[in-house]
C-alpha positions in Angstrom: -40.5 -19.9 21.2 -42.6 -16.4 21.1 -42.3 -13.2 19.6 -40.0 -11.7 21.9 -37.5 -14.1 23.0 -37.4 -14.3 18.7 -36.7 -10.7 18.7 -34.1 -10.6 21.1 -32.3 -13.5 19.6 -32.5 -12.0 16.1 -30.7 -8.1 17.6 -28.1 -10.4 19.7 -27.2 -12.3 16.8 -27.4 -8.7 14.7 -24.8 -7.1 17.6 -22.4 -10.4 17.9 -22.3 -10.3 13.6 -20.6 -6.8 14.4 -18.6 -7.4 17.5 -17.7 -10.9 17.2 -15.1 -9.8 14.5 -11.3 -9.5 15.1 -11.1 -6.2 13.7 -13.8 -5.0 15.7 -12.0 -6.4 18.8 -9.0 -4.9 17.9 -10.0 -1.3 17.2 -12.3 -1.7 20.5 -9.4 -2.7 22.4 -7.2 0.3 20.6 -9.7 2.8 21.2 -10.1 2.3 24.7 -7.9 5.1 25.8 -8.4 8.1 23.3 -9.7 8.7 19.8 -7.3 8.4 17.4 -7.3 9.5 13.7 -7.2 7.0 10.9 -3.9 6.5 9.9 -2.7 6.4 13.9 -5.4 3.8 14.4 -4.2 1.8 11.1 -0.6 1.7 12.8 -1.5 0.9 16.3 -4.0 -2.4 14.5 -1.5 -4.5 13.9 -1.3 -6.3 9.8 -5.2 -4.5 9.3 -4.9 -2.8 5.9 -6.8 0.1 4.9 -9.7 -0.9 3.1 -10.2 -3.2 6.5 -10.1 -0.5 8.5 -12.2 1.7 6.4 -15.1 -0.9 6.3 -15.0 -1.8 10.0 -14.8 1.9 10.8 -18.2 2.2 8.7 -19.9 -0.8 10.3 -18.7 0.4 14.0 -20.6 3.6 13.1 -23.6 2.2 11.7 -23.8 -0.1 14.9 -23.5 3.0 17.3 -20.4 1.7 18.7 -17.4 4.0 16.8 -18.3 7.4 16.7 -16.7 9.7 13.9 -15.4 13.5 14.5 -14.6 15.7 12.0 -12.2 18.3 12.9 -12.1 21.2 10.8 -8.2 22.6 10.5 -5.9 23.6 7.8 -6.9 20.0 6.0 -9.7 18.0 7.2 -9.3 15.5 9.7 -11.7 12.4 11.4 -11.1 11.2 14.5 -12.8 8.4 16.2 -13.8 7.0 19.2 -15.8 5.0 21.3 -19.5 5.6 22.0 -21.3 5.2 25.0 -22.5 2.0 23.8 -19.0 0.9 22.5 -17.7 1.1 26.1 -20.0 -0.9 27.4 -18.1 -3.7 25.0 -14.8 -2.9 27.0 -15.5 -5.2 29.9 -15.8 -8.1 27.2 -12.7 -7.2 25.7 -10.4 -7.1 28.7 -12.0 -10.8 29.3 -10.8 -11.8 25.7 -7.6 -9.9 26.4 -7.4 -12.1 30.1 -7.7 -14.9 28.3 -5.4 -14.5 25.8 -2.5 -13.5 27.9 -3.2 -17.2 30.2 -3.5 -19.4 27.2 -0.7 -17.7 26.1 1.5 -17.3 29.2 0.8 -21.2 29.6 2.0 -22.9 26.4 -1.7 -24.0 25.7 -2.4 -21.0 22.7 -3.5 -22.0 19.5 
């Protein structure tokens, strides 16, 4: 194998380390139609507890994909939502989501 096809390799397997998880899936999938602030995103992630959501939020930034606002008001307040780059993951979730929905529609889930 040469340089570059090792390259590439080593970022895909850096960007499926991130996205492959089920949080990251799951807060994808949630932030799809709006940001949200924390503690709306920590009710809408179903049994995701907050130091889960905390960490994943901090990776998702790091990786460019969850982008965090801070909103100055009365109290401070982040909101967060998908980057440019964390839309692009969208198409992959609705095929995950697809899937789910047959296997589970047709008695063959897991």
């Amino acid at each position: 194998m040469n340089q570059p096809e090792d390259l590439q390799t080593a970022r895909c397997m850096q960007i499926l380390s991130v996205v492959g998880d089920l949080w990251t899936l799951a807060i994808v999938m949630t932030l799809q139609k709006s940001g949200m602030r924390f503690n709306e995103l920590q009710r809408a992630v179903p049994k995701i507890n907050a130091v889960t959501l905390t960490n994943r939020l901090r990776k998702l930034d790091e990786a460019g994909i969850v982008s965090r606002l801070v909103e100055s008001r009365s109290k401070q307040s982040t909101v967060y939502e998908l980057t440019p780059f964390g839309r692009k993951l969208l198409p992959i979730v609705d095929a995950v989501r697809a899937v789910a929905l047959d296997l589970e529609r047709s008695g063959e889930a897991p």
